[in-house]
N, C-alpha and C positions, 0 to 999 in steps of 0.2 A: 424202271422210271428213268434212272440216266440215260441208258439205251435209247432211249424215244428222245429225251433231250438234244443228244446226239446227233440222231439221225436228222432233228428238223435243223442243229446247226448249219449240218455240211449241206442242207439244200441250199439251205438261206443264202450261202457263203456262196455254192456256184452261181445264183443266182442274181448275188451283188454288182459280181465281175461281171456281169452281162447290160448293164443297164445306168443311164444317167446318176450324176450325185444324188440328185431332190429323189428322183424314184427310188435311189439307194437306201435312201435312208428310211423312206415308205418300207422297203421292202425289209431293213433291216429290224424296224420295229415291231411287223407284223410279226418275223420270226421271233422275236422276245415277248410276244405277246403268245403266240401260239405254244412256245416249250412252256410258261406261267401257265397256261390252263390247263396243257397235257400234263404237268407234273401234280396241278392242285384236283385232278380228274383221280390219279392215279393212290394221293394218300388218300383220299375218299373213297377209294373204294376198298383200299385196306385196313381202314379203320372202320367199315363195312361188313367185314367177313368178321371183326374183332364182338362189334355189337353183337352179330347173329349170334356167336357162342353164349354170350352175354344172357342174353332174353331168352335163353333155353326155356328154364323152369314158367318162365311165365305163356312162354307156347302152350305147354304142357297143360297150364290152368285154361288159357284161350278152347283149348279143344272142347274142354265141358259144352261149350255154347250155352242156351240162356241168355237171361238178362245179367248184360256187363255194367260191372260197375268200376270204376278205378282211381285208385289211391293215390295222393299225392303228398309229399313231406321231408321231414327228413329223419334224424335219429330218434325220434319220438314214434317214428310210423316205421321206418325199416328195424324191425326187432325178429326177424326168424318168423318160424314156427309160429308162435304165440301171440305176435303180435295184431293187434286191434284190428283189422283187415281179414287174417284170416280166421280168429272169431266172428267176424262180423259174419261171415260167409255162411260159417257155421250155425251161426245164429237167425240167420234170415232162412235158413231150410228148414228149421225147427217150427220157426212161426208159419211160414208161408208154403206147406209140403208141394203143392199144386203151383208153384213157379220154381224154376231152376235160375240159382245164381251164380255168375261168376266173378270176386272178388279182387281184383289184378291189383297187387300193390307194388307202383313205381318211385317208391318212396328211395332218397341216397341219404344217406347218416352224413352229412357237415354240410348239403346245400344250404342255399337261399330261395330265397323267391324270384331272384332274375335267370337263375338257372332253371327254376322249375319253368318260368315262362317260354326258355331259349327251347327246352326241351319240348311243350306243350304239343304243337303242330305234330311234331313227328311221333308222339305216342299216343295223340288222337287218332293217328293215322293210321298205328299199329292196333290198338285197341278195338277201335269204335265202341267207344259205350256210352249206353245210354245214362248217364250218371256219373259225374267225378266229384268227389268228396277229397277238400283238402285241408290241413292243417299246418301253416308256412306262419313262417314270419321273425321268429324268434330269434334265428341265425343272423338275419337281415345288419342287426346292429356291429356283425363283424364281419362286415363283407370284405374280402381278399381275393385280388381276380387271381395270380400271380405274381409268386416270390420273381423278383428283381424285374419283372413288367411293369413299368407304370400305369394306371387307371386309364390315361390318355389313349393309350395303345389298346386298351379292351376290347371295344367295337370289332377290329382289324386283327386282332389274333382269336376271339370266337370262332371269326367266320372263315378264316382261312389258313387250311393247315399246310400250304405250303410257306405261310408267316410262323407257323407255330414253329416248323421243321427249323427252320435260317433261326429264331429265337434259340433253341434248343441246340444247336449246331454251335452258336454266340456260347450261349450257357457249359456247353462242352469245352468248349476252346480256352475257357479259364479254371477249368479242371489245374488239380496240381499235377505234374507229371511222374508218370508211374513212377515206384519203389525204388527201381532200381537204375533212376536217372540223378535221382536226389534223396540220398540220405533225410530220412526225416528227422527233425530235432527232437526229442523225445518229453523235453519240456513244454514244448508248444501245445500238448494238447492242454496242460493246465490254463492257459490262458485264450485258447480260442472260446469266443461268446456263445457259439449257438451250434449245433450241428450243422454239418457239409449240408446234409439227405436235402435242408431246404433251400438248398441254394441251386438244385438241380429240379428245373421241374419236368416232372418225370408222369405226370397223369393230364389225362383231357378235362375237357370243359365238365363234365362227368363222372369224375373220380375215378375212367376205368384209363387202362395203360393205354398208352400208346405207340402203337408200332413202332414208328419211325422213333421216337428216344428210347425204346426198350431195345430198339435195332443198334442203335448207336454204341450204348454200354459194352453187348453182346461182342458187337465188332472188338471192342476199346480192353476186354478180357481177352479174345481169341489171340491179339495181337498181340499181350503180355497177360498171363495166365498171375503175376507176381503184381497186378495193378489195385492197389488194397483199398483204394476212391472208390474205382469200379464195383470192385465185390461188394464194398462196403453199401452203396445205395442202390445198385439192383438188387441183393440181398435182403437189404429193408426191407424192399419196396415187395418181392416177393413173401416174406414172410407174411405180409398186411393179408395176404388173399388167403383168406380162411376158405371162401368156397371152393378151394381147387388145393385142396391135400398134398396134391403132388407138386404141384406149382410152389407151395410153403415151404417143404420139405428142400425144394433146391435152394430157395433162398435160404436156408439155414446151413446147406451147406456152403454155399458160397460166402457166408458169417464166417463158419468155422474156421474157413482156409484164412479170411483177411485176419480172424485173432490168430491164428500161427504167425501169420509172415508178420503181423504188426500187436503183439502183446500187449504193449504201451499205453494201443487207442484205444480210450475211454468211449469212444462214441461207437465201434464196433463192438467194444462189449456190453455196453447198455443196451443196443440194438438186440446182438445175442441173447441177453440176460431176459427181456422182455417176450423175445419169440418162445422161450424155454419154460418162461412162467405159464404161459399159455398151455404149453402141455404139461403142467402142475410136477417138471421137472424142480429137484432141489437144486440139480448144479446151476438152478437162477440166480438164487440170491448172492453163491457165491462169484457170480457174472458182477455182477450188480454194484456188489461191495466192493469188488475191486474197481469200476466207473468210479465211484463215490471217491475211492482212494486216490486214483490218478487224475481225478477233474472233478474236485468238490464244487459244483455246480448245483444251480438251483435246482433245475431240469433231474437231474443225477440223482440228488437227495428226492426228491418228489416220487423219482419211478419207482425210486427202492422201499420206502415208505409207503404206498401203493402193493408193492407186492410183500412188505412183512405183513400189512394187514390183512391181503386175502389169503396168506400163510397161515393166520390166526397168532401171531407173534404182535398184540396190542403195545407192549411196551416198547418193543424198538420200532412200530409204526409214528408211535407218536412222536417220539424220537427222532425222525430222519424227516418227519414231515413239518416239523418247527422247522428244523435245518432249513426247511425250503421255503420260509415264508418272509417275506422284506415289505414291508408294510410301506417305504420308501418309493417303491414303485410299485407300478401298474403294467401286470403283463398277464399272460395268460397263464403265464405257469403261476404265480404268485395266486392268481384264481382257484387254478385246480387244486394247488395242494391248503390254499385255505376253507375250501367247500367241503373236500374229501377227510380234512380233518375234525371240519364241524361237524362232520356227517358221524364222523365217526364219536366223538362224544357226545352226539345225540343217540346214536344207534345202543348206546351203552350206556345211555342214562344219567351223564354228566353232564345237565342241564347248564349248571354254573361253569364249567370251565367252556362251556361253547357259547355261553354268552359275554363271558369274558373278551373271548377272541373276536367274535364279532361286532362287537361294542368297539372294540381296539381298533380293528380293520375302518371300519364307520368312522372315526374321528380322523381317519387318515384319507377316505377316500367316500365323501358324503355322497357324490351323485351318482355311486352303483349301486343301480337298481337291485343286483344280484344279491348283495350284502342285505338289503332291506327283505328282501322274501324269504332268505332266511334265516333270520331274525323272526319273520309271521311264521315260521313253518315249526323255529325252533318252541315260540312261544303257544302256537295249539299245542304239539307235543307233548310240555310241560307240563299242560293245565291252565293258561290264563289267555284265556279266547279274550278280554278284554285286551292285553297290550297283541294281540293277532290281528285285532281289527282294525287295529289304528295304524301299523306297517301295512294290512294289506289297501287301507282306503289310499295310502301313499302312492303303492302300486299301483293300484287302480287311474289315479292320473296320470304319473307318467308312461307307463304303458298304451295310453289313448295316444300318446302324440308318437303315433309310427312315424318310420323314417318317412320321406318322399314318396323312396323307390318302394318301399313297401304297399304306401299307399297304392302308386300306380300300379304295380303289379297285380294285384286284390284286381282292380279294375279293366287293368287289361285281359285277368283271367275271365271276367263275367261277360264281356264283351264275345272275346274269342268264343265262349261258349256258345252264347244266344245265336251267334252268328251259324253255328250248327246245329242249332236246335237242342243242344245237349243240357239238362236240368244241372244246377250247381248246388252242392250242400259243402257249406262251410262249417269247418269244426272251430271252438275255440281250445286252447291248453288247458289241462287241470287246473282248476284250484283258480281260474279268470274269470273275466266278465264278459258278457258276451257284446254290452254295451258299445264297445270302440270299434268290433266289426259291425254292427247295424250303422254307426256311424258313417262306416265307411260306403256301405254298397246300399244302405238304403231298407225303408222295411213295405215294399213292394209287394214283397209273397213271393215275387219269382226266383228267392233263393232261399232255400231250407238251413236254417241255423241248428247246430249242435251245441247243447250248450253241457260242460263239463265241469261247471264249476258249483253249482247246489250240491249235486250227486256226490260229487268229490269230496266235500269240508263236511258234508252230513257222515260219509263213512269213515275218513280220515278222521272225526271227533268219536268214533264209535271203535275205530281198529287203530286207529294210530297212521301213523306218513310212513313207520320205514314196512307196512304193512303191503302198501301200496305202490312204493317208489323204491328204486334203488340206491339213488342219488338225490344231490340236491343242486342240479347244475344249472337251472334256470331260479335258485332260490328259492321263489314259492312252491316249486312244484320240480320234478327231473321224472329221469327216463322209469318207464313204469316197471312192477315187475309183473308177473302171470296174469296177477288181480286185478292190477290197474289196467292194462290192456281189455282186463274181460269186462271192468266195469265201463272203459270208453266205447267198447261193441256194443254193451246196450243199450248205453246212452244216444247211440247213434239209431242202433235199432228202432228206440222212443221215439226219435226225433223223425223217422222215416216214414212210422207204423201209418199215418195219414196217404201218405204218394204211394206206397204201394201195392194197398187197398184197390187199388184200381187198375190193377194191370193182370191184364189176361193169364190165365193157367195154362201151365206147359203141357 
């Protein structure tokens, strides 16, 4: 890409000399206009070759041919294996032997809805199916385009990655300098606020890497093998990629090497400690407790609390997860390790000290919605569907008043559809009403509603919530586990059995 930059300078340049001021300057802006599109031609095609690898396995499912169907979502929908998608799959071959289906789920774990919409054209494109079923929205209220980008700037860094490159290049350039330019102080880590990892943005619009900042890093360790920033967030940032073993595995080594050269740092070993939990390694905890010991942080106490309890160590879970809770403020960690602790004296049958907490949390922080679902979630659990009803009728209102962009979004997706002919079936979340999306798009017929919330409070009163869910990250309801997925396939399936009555045998 510089190469071509290059080559169209030194034209432009002979060319200057040859000609009037006024046409000079014609000439010299065509040349900065010409290396801007050869260089935004060039990341594009390399974040191109990045996608293909990307969409393997969904090639894979593409070949079956059949009636396409495709998934759209986010951590509710992208779960593996099991997730409600490829039940669904599964489930519509059982009923319907005489048609062939194929399920595509392009569902990303932390979207929104303006990202599913940015994405939409181009996975119609890839897809073509005759059917997309979505379940969005939820994210919507924590929308974050990019750490240290302003909202302003979003339009303009979406759509062009040679803005992203120059953003990222800015974001490099105040990097601290490597190791062994500057002594680090070793106190410092106790009082930095937050991890480096986010002050680097290091993923696309997409959550997949991006070349050109994974280039950057690569370059910035070649150069000093001793640069423990470097290691430390492309090492993160690899260990996150579960689907590529080998790809995880370097970034744990590149952990390693920064906890050698740099002991101290609490944020490489919490990093470490996290990647090791994963592989239900013990030398986690002791990653972990030393974080906790060199930077008693919220963050720090929450991770470690999080992995004593999937250690089956309840007493120092609960433990480290008070540590993490400041009912003072309002952040996302103070969320997770107040859900995760509910959760957890709900999951164990400590009715009273999780209403405790959340009674506590409530008088601090009345208009999260999240606090009130679970509260309804804690109180079906319990046994008293009467104070369940009256938190979820709460729910039930302010969850109607979606954001804006939420609404538009709903909108522009039914739009884009009809515009290709393609049928829309929208899902609602567990344990909802489906009321606020009729609201929204109208009850025409010409979009097939899912409704998840009868089916859901009928089995959840029969088997319990932690039967069906894992968590309690949306309150009334979180990510599902085997059950709950299998029960949203065939609530979907219900909702289908009319539209596909009608469609010719393979």
């Amino acid at each position: 890409m510089l190469q071509y930059i290059s080559m169209a300078r030194e034209k432009n340049a002979a060319l200057i000399t040859k000609l009037p001021a006024a046409r000079r300057l014609i000439a010299l802006l065509l040349g900065v206009l010409f290396a801007i599109v050869l260089a935004e031609a060039a990341l594009r095609i390399s974040g191109g070759v990045l996608q293909f690898t990307q969409e393997r396995r969904n090639r894979i499912s593409l070949s079956r041919g059949g009636y396409r169907i495709m998934c759209l979502g986010e951590s509710t929908t992208d779960a593996g294996a099991y997730a409600w998608p490829a039940q669904l799959e599964r489930l519509l071959g059982e009923r319907y032997p005489t048609v062939s289906f194929s399920v595509i789920n392009k569902a990303i774990a932390g979207t929104d809805t303006s990202q599913i919409i940015n994405n939409l054209k181009r996975n119609l494109d890839e897809i073509r199916p005759n059917l997309v079923i979505t379940m969005m929205g939820i994210n919507d209220g924590f929308i974050r385009y990019y750490e240290g980008i302003s909202n302003a700037e979003s339009l303009l860094f979406r759509h062009s990655r040679l803005y992203k490159l120059y953003k990222w290049i800015t974001l490099l350039q105040k990097m601290p300098p490597p190791r062994n330019e500057v002594k680090p102080d070793p106190q410092s880590v106790h009082t930095e606020p937050r991890s480096p990892y986010y002050d680097f943005a290091i993923c696309s619009d997409n959550c997949t890497p991006t070349p050109e900042s994974e280039g950057l890093l690569r370059t910035r360790i070649k150069r000093n093998p001793d640069d423990v920033y470097a290691l430390y967030i492309l090492g993160r940032y690899w260990t996150h990629a579960t689907d590529h073993p080998d790809l995880a595995e370097k970034g744990e080594r590149l952990l390693l090497r920064a906890a050698q050269l740099d002991p101290k740092n609490s944020f490489v070993l919490n990093a470490l400690g996290m990647r090791l939990s994963d592989k239900h390694s013990k030398r986690a905890i002791r990653m972990l407790e030393k974080a906790v010991e060199l930077n008693p942080s919220k963050e720090n106490w929450y991770r470690l609390g999080s992995v004593y309890k999937s250690y089956n160590m309840p007493d120092k879970a609960e433990s480290a997860l008070l540590k993490a809770l400041d009912f003072n403020v309002s952040d996302d960690c103070r969320d997770d390790a107040l859900f995760a602790l509910s959760w957890f004296y709900i999951k164990t049958r400590r009715f009273t000290a999780a209403e405790k907490l959340l009674r506590e949390a409530r008088k601090f922080h009345p208009e999260n919605e999240r606090i009130s679902g679970a509260l309804a979630s804690l109180y079906r659990e319990s046994g008293r569907p009467f104070l369940a009803r009256q938190y979820d009728a709460g729910l039930t209102v302010t969850r109607a008043m979606f954001t804006e962009i939420t609404r538009a979004n709903f909108k522009k997706l039914k739009q884009i559809l009809e515009s290709r002919g393609i049928r829309l079936a929208v899902m609602q979340y567990p344990m909802c009403a489906l009321a606020p999306l009729r609201g929204i798009l109208g009850n025409s017929g010409d979009v097939i509603f899912i409704d998840n919330e009868r089916n859901f409070r009928s089995a959840v009163d029969s088997k319990g919530y932690v039967f069906y869910f894992h968590d309690m990250f949306a309150g009334n309801f979180g990510h599902c586990t085997p059950e709950g997925h299998k029960l949203i396939a065939h609530n979907a399936a219900d909702a289908l059995s009319g539209y596909f009555t009608r469609l010719p045998p393979k």
